[in-house]
Z-matrix of the N, CA and C atoms (Angstrom, degrees):
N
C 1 1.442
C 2 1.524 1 107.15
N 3 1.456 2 125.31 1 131.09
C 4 1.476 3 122.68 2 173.83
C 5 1.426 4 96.58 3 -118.48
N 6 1.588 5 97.79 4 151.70
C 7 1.334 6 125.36 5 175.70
C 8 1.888 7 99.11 6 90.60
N 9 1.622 8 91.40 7 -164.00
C 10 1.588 9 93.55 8 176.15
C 11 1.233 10 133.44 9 -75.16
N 12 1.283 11 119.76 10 167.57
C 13 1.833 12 130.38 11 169.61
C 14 1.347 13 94.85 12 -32.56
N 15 1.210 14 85.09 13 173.80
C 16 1.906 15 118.97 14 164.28
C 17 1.569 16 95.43 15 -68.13
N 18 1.249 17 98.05 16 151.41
C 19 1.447 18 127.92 17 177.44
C 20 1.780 19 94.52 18 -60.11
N 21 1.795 20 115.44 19 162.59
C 22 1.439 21 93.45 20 150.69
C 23 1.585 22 104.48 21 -91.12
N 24 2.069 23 97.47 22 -170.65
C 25 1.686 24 88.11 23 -178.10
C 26 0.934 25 107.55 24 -68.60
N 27 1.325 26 95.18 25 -172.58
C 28 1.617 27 99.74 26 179.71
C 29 1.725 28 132.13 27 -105.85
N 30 1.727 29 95.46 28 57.52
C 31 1.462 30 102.55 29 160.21
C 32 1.862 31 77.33 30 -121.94
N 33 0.907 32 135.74 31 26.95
C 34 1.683 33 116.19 32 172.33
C 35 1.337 34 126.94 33 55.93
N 36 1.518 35 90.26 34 33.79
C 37 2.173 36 112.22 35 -175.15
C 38 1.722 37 85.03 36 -86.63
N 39 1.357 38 110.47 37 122.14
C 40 1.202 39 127.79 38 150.60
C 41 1.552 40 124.49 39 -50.47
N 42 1.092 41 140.32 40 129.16
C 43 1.298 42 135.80 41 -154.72
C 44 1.415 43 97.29 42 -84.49
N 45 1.140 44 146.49 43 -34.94
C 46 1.757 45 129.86 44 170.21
C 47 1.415 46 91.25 45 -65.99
N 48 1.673 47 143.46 46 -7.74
C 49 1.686 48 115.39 47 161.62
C 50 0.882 49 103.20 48 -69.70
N 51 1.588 50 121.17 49 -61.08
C 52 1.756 51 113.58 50 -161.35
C 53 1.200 52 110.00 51 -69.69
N 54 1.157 53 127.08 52 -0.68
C 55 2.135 54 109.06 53 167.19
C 56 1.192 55 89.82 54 -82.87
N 57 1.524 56 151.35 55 -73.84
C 58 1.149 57 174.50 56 -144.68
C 59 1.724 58 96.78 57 -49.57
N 60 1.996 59 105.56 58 -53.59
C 61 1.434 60 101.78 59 -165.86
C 62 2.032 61 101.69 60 -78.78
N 63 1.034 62 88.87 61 -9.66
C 64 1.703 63 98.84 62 -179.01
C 65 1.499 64 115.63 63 -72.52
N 66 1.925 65 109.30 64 -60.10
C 67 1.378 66 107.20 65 -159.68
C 68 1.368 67 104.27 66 -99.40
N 69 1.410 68 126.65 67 11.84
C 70 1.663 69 112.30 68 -176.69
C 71 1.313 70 112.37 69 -79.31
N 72 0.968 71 144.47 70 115.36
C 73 1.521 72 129.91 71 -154.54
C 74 1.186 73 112.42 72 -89.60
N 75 1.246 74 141.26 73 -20.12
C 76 1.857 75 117.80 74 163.03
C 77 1.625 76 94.03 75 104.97
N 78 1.028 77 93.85 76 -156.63
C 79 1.626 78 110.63 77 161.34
C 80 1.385 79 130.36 78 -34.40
N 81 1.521 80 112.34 79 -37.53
C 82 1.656 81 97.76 80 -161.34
C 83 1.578 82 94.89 81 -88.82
N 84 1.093 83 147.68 82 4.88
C 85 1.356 84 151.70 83 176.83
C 86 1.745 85 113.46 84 73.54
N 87 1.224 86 112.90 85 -1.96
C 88 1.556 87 127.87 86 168.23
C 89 1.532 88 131.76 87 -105.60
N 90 1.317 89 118.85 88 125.03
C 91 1.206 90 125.97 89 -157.67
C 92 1.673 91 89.87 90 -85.81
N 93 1.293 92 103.82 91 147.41
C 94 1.745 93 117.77 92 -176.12
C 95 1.755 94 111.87 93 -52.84
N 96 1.482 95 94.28 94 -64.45
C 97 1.416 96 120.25 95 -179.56
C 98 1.390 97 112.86 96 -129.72
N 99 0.924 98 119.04 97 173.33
C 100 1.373 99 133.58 98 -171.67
C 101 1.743 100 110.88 99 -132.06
N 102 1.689 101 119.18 100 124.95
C 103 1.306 102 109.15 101 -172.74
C 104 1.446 103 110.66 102 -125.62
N 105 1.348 104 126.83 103 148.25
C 106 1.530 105 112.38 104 171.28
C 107 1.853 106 105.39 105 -141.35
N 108 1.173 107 115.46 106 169.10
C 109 1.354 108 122.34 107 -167.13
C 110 1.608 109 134.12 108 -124.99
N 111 1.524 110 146.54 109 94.21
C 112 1.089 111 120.03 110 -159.52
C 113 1.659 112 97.00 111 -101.04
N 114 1.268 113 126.00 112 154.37
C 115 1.617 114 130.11 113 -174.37
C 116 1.576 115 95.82 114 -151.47
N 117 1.928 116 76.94 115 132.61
C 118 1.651 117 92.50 116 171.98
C 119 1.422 118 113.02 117 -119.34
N 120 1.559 119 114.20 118 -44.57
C 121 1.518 120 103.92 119 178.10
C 122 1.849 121 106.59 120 -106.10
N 123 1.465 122 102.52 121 24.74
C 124 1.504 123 103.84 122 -179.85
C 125 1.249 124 105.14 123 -114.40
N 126 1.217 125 124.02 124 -26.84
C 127 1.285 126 126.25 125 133.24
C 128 2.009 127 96.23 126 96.44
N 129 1.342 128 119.73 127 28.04
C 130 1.340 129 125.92 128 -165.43
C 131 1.521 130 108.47 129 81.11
N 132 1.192 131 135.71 130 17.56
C 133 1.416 132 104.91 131 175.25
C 134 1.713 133 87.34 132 -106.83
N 135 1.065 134 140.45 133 80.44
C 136 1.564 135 146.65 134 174.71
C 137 1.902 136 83.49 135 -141.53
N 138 1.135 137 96.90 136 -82.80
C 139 1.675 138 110.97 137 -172.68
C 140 1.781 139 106.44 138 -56.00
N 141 1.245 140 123.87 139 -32.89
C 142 1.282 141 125.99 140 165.66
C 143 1.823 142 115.32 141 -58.57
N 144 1.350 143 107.06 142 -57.39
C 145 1.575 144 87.46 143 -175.74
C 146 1.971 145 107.36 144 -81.72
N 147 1.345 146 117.83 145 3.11
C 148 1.321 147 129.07 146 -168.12
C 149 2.217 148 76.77 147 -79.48
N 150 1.044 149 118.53 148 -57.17
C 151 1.307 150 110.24 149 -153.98
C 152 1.565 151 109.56 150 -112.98
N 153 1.432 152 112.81 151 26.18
C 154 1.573 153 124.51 152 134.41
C 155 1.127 154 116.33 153 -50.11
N 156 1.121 155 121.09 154 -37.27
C 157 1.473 156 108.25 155 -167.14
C 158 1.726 157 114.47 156 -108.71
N 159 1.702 158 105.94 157 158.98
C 160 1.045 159 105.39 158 -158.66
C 161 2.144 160 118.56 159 -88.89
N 162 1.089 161 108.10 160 142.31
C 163 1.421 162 115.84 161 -150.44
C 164 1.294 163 123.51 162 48.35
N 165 1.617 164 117.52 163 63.39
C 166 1.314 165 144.78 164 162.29
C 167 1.949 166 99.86 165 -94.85
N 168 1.110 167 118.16 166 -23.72
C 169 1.406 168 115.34 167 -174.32
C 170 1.859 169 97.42 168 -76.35
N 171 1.124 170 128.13 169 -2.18
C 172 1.250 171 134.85 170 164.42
C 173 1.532 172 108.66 171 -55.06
N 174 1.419 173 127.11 172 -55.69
C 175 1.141 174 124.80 173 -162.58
C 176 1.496 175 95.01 174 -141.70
N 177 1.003 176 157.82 175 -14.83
C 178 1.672 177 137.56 176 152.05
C 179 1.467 178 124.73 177 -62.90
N 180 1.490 179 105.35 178 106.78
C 181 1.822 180 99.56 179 -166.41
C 182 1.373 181 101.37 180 -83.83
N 183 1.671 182 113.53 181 -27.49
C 184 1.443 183 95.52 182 -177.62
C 185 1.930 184 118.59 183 158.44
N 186 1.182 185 133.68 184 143.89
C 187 1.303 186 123.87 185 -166.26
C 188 1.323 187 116.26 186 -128.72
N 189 1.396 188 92.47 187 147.46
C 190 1.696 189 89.84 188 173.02
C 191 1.640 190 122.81 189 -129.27
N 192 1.150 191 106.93 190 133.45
C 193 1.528 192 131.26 191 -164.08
C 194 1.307 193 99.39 192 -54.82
N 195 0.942 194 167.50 193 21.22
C 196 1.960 195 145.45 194 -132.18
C 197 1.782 196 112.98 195 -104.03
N 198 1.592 197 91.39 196 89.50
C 199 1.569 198 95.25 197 179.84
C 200 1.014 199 118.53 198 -82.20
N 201 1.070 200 149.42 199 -54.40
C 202 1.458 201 157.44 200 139.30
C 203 1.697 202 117.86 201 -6.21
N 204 1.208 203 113.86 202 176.97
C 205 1.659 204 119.85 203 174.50
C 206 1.035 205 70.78 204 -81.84
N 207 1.629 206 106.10 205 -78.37
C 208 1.811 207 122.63 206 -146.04
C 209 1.955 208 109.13 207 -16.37
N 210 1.890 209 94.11 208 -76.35
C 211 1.729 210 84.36 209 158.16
C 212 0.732 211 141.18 210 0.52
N 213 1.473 212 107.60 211 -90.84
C 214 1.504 213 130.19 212 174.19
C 215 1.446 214 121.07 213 -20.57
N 216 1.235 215 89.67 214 -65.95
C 217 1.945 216 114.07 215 -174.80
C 218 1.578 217 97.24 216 -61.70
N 219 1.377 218 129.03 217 -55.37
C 220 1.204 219 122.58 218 -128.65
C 221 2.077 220 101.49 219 -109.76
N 222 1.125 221 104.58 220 -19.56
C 223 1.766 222 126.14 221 176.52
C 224 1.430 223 113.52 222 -102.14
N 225 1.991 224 116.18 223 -39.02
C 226 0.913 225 96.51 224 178.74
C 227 1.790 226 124.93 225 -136.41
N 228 1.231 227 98.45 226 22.49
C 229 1.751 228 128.44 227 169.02
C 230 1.404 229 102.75 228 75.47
N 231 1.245 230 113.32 229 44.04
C 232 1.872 231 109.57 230 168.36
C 233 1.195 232 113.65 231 -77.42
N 234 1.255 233 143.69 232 134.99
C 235 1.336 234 132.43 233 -163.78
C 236 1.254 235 111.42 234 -103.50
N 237 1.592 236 123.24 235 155.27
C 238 1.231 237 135.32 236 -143.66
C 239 1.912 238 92.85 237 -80.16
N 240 0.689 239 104.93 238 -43.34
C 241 1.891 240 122.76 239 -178.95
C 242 1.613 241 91.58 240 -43.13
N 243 1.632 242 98.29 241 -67.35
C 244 2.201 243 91.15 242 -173.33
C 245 1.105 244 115.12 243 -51.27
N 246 1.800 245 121.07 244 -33.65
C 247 1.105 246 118.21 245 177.06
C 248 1.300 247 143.87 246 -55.60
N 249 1.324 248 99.61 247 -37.40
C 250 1.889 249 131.17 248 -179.07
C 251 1.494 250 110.50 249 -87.34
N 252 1.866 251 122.51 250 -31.64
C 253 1.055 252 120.94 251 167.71
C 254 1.382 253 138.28 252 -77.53
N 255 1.861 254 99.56 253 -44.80
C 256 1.038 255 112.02 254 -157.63
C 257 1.402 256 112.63 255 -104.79
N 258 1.962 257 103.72 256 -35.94
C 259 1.219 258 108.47 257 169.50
C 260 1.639 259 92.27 258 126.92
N 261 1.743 260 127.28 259 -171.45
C 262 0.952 261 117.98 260 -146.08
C 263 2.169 262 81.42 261 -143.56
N 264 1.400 263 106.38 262 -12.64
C 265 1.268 264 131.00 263 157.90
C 266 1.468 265 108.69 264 -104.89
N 267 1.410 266 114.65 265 81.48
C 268 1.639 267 123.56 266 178.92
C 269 1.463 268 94.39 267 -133.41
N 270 1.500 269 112.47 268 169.28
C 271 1.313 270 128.63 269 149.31
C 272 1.887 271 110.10 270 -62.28
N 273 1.616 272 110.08 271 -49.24
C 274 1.229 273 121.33 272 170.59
C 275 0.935 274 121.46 273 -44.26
N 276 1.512 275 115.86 274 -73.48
C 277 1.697 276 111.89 275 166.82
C 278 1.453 277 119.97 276 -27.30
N 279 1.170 278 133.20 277 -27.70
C 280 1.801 279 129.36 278 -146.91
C 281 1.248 280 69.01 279 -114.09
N 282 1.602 281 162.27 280 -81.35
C 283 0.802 282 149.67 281 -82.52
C 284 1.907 283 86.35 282 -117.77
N 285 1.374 284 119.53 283 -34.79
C 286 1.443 285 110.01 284 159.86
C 287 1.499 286 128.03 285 -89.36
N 288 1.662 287 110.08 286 3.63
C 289 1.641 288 98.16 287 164.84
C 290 1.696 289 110.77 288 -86.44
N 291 1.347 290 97.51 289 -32.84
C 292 1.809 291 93.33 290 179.38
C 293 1.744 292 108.63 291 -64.39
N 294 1.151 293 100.82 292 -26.76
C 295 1.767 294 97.41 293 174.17
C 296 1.224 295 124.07 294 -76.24
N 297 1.471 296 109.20 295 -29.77
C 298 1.557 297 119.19 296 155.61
C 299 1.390 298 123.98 297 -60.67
N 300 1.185 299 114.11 298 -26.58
C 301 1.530 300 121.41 299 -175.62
C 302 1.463 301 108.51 300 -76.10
N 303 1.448 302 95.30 301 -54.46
C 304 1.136 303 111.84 302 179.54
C 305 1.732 304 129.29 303 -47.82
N 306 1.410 305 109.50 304 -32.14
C 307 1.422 306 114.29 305 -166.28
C 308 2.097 307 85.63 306 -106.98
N 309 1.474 308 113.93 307 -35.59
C 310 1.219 309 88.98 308 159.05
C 311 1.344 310 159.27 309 -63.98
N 312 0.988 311 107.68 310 -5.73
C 313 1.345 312 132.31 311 175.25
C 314 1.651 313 122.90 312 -124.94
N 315 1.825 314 114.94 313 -0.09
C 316 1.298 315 114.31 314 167.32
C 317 1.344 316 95.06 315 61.44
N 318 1.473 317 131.00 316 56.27
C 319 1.315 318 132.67 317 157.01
C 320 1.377 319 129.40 318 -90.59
N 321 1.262 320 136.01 319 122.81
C 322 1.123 321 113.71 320 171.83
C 323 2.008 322 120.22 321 -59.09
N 324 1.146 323 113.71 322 -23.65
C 325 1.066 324 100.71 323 -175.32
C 326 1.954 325 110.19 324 -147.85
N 327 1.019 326 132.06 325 114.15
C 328 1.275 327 149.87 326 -158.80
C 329 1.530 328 140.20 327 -110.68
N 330 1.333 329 125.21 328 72.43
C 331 1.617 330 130.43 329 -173.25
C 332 1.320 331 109.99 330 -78.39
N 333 2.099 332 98.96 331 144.88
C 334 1.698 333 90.80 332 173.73
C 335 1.410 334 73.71 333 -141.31
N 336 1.820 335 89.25 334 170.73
C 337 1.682 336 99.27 335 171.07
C 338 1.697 337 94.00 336 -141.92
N 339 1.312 338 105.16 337 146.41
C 340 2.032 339 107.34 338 164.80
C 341 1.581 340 104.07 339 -163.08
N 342 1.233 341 128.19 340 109.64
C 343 1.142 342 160.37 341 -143.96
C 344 1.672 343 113.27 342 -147.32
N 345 1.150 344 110.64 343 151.85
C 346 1.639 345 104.48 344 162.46
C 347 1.510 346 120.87 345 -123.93
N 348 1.575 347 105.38 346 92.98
C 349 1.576 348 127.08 347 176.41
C 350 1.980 349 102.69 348 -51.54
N 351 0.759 350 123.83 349 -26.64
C 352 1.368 351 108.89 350 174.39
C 353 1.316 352 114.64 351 80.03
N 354 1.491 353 144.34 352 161.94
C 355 1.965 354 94.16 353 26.51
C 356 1.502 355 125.17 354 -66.44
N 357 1.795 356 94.28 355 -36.96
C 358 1.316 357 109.12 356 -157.14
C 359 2.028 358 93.04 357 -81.65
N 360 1.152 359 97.03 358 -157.59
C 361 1.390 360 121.53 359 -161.86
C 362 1.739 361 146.54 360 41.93
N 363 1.627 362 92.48 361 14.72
C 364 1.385 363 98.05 362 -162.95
C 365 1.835 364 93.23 363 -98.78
N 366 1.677 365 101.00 364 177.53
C 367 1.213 366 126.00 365 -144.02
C 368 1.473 367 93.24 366 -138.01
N 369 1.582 368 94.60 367 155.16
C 370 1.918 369 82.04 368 175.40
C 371 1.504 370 112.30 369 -87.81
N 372 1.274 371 118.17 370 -2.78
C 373 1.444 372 124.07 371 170.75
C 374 1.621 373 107.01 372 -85.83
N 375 1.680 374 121.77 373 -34.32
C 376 1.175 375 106.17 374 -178.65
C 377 1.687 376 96.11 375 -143.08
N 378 1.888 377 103.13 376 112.36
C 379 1.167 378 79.82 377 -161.73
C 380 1.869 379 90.50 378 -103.79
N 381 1.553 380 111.81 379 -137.86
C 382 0.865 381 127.37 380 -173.35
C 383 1.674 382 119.99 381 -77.54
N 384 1.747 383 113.36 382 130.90
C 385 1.360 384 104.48 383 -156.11
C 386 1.811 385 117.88 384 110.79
N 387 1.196 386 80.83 385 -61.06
C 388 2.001 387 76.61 386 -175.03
C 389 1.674 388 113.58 387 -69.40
N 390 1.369 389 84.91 388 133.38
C 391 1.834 390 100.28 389 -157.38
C 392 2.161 391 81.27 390 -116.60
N 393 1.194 392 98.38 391 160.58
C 394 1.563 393 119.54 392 144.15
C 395 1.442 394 139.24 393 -113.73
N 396 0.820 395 136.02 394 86.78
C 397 2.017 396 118.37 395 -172.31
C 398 1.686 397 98.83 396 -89.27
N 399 0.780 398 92.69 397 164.80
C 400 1.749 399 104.91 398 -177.06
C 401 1.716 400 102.22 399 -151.81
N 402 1.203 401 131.95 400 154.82
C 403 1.377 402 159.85 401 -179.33
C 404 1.400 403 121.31 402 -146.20
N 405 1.503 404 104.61 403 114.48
C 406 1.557 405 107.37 404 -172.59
C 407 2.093 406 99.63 405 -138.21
N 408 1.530 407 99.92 406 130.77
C 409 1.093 408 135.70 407 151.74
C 410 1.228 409 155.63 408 -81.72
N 411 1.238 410 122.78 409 -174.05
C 412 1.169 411 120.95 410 166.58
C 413 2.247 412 106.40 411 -76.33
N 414 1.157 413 105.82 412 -32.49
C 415 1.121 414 103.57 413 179.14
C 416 1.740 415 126.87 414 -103.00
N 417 1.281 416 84.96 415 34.84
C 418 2.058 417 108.44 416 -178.36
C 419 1.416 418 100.37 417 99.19
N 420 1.624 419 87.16 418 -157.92
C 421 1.658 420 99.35 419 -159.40
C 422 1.754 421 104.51 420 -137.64
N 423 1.136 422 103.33 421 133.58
C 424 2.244 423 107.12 422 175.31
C 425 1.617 424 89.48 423 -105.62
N 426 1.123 425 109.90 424 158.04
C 427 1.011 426 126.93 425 112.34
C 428 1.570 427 144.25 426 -154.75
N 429 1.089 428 118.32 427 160.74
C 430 1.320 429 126.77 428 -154.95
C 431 1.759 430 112.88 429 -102.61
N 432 0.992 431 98.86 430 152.02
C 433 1.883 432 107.65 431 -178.34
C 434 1.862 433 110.72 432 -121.25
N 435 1.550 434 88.93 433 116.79
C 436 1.802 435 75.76 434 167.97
C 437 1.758 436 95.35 435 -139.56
N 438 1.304 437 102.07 436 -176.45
C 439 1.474 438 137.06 437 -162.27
C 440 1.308 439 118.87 438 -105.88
N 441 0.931 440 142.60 439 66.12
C 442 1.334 441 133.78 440 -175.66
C 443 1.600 442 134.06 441 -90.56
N 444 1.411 443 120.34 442 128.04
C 445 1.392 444 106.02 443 -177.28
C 446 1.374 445 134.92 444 -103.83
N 447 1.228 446 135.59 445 144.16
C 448 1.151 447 122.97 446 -154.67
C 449 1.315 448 108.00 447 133.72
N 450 1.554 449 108.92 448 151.49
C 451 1.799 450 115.51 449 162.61
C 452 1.497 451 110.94 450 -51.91
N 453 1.451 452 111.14 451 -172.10
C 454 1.287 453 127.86 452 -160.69
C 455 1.792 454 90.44 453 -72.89
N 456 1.352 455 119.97 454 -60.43
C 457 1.568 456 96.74 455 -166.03
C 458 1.200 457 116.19 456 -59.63
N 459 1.647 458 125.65 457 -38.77
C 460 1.757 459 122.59 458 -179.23
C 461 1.625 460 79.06 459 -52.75
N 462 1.374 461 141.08 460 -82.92
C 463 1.593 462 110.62 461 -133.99
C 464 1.344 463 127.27 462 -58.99
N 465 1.745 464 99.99 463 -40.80
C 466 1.859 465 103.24 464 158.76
C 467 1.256 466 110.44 465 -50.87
N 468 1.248 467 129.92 466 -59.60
C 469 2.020 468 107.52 467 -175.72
C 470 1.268 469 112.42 468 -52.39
N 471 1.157 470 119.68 469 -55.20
C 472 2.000 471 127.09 470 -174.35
C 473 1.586 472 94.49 471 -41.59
N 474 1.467 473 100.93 472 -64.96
C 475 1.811 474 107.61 473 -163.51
C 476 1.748 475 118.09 474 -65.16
N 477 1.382 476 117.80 475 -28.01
C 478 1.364 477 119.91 476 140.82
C 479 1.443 478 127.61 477 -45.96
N 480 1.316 479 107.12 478 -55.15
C 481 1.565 480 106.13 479 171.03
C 482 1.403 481 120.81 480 -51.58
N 483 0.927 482 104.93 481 -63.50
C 484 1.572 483 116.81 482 -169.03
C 485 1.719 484 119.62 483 -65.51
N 486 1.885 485 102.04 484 1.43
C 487 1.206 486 126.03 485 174.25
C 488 1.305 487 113.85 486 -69.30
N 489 1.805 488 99.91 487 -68.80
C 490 1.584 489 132.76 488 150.98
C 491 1.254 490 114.03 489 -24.83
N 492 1.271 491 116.08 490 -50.99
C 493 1.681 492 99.09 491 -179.00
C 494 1.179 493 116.25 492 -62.66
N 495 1.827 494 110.36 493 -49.12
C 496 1.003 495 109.93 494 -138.45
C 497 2.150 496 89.56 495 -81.19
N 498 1.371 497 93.66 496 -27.94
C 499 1.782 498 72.14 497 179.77
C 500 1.914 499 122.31 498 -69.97
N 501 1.766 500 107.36 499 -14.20
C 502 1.075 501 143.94 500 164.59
C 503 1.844 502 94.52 501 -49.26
N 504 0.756 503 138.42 502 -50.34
C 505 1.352 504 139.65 503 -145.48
C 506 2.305 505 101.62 504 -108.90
N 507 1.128 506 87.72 505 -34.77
C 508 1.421 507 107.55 506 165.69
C 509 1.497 508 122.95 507 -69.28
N 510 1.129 509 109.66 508 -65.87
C 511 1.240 510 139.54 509 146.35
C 512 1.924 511 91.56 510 -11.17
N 513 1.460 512 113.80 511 -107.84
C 514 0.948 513 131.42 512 -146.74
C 515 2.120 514 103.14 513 -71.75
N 516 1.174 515 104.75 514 8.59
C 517 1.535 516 96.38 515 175.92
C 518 1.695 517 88.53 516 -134.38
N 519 1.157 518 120.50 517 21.70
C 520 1.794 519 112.85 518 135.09
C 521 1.476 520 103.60 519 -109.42
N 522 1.292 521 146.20 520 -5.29
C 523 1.723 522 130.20 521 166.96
C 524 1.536 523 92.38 522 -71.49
N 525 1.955 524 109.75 523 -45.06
C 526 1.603 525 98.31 524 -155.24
C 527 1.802 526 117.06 525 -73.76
N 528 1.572 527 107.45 526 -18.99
C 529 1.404 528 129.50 527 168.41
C 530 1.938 529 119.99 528 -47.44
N 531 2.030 530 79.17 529 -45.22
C 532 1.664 531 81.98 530 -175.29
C 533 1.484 532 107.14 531 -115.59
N 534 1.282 533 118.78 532 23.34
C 535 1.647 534 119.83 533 154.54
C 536 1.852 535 116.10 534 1.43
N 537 1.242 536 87.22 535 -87.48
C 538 1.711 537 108.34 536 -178.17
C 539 1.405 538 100.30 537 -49.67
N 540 1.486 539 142.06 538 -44.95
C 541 1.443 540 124.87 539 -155.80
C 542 1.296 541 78.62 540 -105.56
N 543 1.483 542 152.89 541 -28.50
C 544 1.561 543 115.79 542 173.56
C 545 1.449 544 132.35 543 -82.35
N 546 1.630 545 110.37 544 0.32
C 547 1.806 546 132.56 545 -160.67
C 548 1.087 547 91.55 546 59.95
N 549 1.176 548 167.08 547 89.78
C 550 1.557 549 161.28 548 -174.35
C 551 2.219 550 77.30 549 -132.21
């Protein structure tokens, strides 16, 4: 995908609202799902605007920063092989930090992003801009590749966003999956 995220909908609900207006549970004292976050070139602002808001500690267990390989490997079980093959800017990579996140924190549901916002570090195979987010479940793991343009902060905001959605979008087709077992 090049350029930015998805639009939000269209009442202009920020996607940390609609997880937020989804998983706070109200009355029954139980949070729906449970979400957690690993960030490499977002650097915490995924889990930061996730826990702006108030009774988000309902269902965010918790995130991890992992800039480094070392990180990676050692907090959130990326294996040394993706690293050396594929790179640390892969679809692969994202697709084993959210699984790391995920089993670290006993989440039901788990976003990562690691990208290179730039200026420096890009490649002529991967240059500046291209982010990965990945989302992993109970029913596997995507992840997705986009393009973003702009200096280092447009790509961290874009690549945050497009985090949000995508756990935004996850998010809301495990409430709509388990309808019947939540009375929702």
């Amino acid at each position: 995908m090049t350029g930015q995220p998805p639009a939000w909908s269209q009442t202009d609900e920020k996607p940390e609202q609609r997880i937020n207006a989804i998983l706070v549970s109200g009355a029954s004292g139980q949070p729906r799902l449970t979400v957690a976050t690993a960030e490499s070139c977002t650097g915490g602002n995924v889990a930061g605007r996730l826990t702006s808001l108030a009774g988000s500690s309902e269902y965010v267990l918790g995130g991890i920063v992992a800039y480094s390989n070392q990180a990676k490997q050692s907090l959130l079980g990326v294996s040394a092989e993706t690293l050396s093959t594929r790179g640390a800017v892969s679809a692969e990579c994202a697709r084993e930090m959210a699984e790391g996140a995920r089993r670290a924190f006993d989440a039901d549901l788990a976003v990562s992003t690691t990208g290179i916002a730039g200026p420096g570090g890009a490649t002529q195979r991967k240059p500046v801009g291209l982010v990965y987010v990945a989302l992993a479940g109970p029913e596997g793991t995507t992840a997705e590749e986009f393009h973003f343009p702009g200096g280092r902060a447009s790509v961290t905001q874009a690549a945050t966003e497009a985090a949000l959605l995508m756990l935004q979008r996850g998010v809301e087709k495990r409430v709509d999956g388990k309808a019947e077992i939540l009375g929702s």
